[in-house]
KOLROTOR-919501 format. One line per 8 residues: number of its first residue (from 1); their letters; for each residue x, y, z of C-alpha. Coordinates in steps of 0.05 Angstrom, whole numbers, plus 5000, padded with zeros to 4 digits. Each point is the difference from the previous one (the first is absolute). Last residue first. Example, Ala and Ser with C-alpha at 12.3 -4.5 7.8 and 13.67 -1.06 7.14 Angstrom:
BEGIN
2	SA	5273,4979,5143  4973,4931,5013
This chain:
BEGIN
251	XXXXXXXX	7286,4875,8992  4932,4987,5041  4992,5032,5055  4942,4962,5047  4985,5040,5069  4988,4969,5064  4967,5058,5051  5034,5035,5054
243	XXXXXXXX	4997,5071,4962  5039,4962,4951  5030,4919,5011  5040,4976,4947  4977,4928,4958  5050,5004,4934  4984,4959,4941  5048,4990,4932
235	XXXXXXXX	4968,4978,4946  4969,4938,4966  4926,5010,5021  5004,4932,5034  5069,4992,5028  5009,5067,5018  4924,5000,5044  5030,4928,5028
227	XXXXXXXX	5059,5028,5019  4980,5070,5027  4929,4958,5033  4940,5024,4990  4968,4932,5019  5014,5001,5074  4986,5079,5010  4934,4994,4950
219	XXXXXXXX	4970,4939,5042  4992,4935,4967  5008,4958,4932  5066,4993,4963  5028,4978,4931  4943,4976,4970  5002,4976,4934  4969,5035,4941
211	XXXXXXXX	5061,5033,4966  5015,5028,5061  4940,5018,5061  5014,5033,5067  4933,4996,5041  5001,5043,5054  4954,5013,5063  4970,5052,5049
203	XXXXXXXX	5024,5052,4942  5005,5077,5014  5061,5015,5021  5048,4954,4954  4950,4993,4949  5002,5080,4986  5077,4987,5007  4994,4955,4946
195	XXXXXXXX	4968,5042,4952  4977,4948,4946  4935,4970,5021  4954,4946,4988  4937,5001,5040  4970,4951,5055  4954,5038,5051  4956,4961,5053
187	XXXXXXXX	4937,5040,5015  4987,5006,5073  4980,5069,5003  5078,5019,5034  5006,4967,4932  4965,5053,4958  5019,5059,5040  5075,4979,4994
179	XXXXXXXX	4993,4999,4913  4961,5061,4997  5064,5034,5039  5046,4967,4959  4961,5024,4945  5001,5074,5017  5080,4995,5010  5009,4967,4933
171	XXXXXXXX	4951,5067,4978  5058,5046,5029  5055,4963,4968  4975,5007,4933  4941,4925,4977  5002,4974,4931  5047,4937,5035  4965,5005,5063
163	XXXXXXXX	4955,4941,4997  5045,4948,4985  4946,4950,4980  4949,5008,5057  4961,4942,5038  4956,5016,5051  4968,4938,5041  4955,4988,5057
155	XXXXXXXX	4922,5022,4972  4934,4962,5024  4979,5062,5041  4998,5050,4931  4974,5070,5006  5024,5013,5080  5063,4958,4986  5022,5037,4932
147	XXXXXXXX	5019,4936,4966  4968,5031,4922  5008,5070,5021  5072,4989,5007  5007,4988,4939  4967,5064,4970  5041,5047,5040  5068,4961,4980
139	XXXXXXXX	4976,5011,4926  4982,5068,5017  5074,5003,5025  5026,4980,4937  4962,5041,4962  5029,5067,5039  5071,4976,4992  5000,4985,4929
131	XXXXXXXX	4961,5064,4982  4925,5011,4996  4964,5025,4948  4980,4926,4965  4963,4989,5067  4948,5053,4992  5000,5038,5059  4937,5006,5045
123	XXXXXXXX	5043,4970,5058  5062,5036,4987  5004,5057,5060  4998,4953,5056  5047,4947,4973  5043,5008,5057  5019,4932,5012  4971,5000,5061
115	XXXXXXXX	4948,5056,4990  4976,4959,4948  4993,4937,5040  4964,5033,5057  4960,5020,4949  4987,4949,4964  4988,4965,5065  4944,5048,5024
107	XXXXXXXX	4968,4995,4929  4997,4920,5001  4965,5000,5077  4953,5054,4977  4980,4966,4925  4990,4934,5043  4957,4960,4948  5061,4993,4964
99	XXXXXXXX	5040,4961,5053  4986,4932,4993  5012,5014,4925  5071,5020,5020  5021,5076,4974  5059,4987,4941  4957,5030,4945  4975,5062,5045
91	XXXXXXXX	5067,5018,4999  5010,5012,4924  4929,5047,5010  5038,5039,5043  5065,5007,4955  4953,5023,4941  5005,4950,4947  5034,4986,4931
83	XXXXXXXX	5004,4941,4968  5066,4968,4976  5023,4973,5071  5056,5028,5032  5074,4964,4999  5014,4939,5033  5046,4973,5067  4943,4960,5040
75	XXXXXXXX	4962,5018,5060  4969,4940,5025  4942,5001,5048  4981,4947,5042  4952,4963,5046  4939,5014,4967  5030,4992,4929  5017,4938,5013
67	XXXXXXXX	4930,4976,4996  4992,5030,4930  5062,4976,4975  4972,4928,5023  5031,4966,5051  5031,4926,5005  5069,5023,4988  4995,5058,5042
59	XXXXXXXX	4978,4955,5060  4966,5036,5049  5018,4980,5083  5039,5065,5005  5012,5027,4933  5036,4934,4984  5049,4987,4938  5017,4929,4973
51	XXXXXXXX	5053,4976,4967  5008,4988,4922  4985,5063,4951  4951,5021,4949  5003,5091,5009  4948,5042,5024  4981,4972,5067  5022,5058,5035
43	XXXXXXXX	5060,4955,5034  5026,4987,4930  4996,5077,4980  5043,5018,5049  5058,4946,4999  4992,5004,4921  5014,5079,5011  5062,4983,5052
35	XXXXXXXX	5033,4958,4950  5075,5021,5007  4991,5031,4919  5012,5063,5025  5048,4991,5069  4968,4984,5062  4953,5016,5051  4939,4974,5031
27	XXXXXXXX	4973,5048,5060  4949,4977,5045  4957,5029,5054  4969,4977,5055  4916,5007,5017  4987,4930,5004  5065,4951,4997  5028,4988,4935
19	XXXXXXXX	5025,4927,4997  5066,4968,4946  5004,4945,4949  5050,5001,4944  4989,4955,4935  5044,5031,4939  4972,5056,4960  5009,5015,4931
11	XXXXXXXX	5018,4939,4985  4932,4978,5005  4957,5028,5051  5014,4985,5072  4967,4996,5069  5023,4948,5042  4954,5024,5061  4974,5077,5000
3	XXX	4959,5021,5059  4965,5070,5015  4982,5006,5070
C-alpha cells in the first residue's frame, strides 16, 4: 500500500492525504499547471515537502535515493540524454544490481518486455535513431526493468509522468497493456494523464487536482463527474454511454 498523509509542497501543492492499495492503479488529472507533476515527484522523494509518504512500512522521507530506488521507478517527462547508446545497452542501465548476476532471468524479461511494447526490431539501435514514439517506449521498457517483480522483490511503485503524450494511438494501446501487466504484478501505478476517457476505463482510482488543491479523490465514475469535469477543465462535459460503455465528449 502506498500512503500519503498531509502531503504538500509550497504553494504549489496544498496538504491532501489519500492510500494506494497494492497492485491498483491511479490516475491524477487536471489542468496544466493543476500540480499533478509536484504530486508525482513529491511521493518519489524528489521534491522538499511536508507530510509523509509510505511505501508500505518505508518512510520516503527518511530514505535515501538509493533505498528508494528499490521500491520505485519514476518516469519523468524529459528529452534523451546527450550520449549515444545502443537501445540494449540503454536497458542494461536500468537492470537491478540484485539482479545482474541473473543474465537469464534479465534477458527473459527484456524480452517479454520488448515483445510488449514491440520493441523487437530496435534493440541494437542507437537511441538518437529512434522517433518520439519508439524512445518513449524504450523508456517505458527500461522502467519497468527496474520493479520488474522477478528482477527486483523489494519493488511496489511505478510512477509515470503522462506517459502517452509522445506515444499514436496504437502505442497508448501498448502501454495500457504494460501498464495492467504491471499491477496485476502487484506494482501500484500512479501517473498523470490527460485522456480522460483512458482514466475513465482504465483507472482503479482518481485524483482530480486544480491549482494544487484537491478537488476529489476516489473511483473514476464518482470523480469524473459532467459538473465537476466542466468545472475544472472549464468546458462543457458530456458523460454518454457507447457500445455500453461511459464516454466523455467534450464540447
Amino acid at each position: 500500500m502506498i500512503r500519503v498523509n498531509s502531503l504538500s509542497v509550497g504553494s504549489r501543492l496544498l496538504p491532501l492525504s489519500l492510500d494506494v492499495d497494492k497492485g491498483q492503479t491511479l490516475h491524477v488529472i487536471g489542468p496544466n499547471g493543476s500540480g499533478k507533476s509536484t504530486f508525482l515527484s513529491a511521493i518519489a522523494g524528489l521534491l522538499d515537502c511536508t507530510g509523509e509518504v509510505y511505501y508500505g512500512d518505508l518512510s520516503v522521507k527518511e530514505s535515501s535515493v538509493a533505498l528508494l530506488a528499490s521500491y520505485r521507478a519514476f518516469l519523468s517527462q524529459s528529452d534523451r540524454p546527450a550520449f549515444n547508446l545502443m537501445v540494449a545497452q540503454y536497458l542494461a542501465l536500468s537492470v537491478p544490481n540484485s539482479a545482474q548476476h541473473d543474465s537469464r532471468t534479465v534477458d527473459e524479461v527484456v524480452v517479454e518486455l520488448a515483445t510488449l511494447l514491440e520493441l523487437q526490431d530496435k534493440l541494437h539501435r542507437p537511441i538518437h535513431h529512434l522517433s518520439g514514439g519508439e524512445w518513449q517506449r524504450v523508456r517505458l521498457c527500461a522502467i519497468c526493468l527496474q520493479v520488474w517483480p522477478s528482477l527486483n522483490p523489494h519493488a511496489q511503485l511505478l510512477i509515470l509522468d503522462e506517459p502517452a503524450a509522445p506515444l499514436d494511438i496504437g502505442q497508448e494501446s501498448l502501454l495500457y497493456r504494460l501498464i495492467k501487466k504491471v499491477s496485476d504484478m502487484g506494482i501500484t501505478v500512479v501517473m498523470s494523464n490527460h485522456d480522460l476517457n483512458r482514466t475513465l476505463s482504465y483507472a482503479d482510482k482518481v485524483l482530480l487536482l486544480n491549482k494544487g488543491v484537491v478537488q476529489q479523490y476516489g473511483p473514476a465514475d464518482e470523480v469524473l463527474s459532467e459538473k465537476q469535469l466542466s468545472s475544472v477543465f472549464n468546458t462543457e462535459v458530456i458523460k454518454a454511454t457507447v457500445n455500453d460503455k461511459p464516454v466523455l465528449i467534450f464540447n
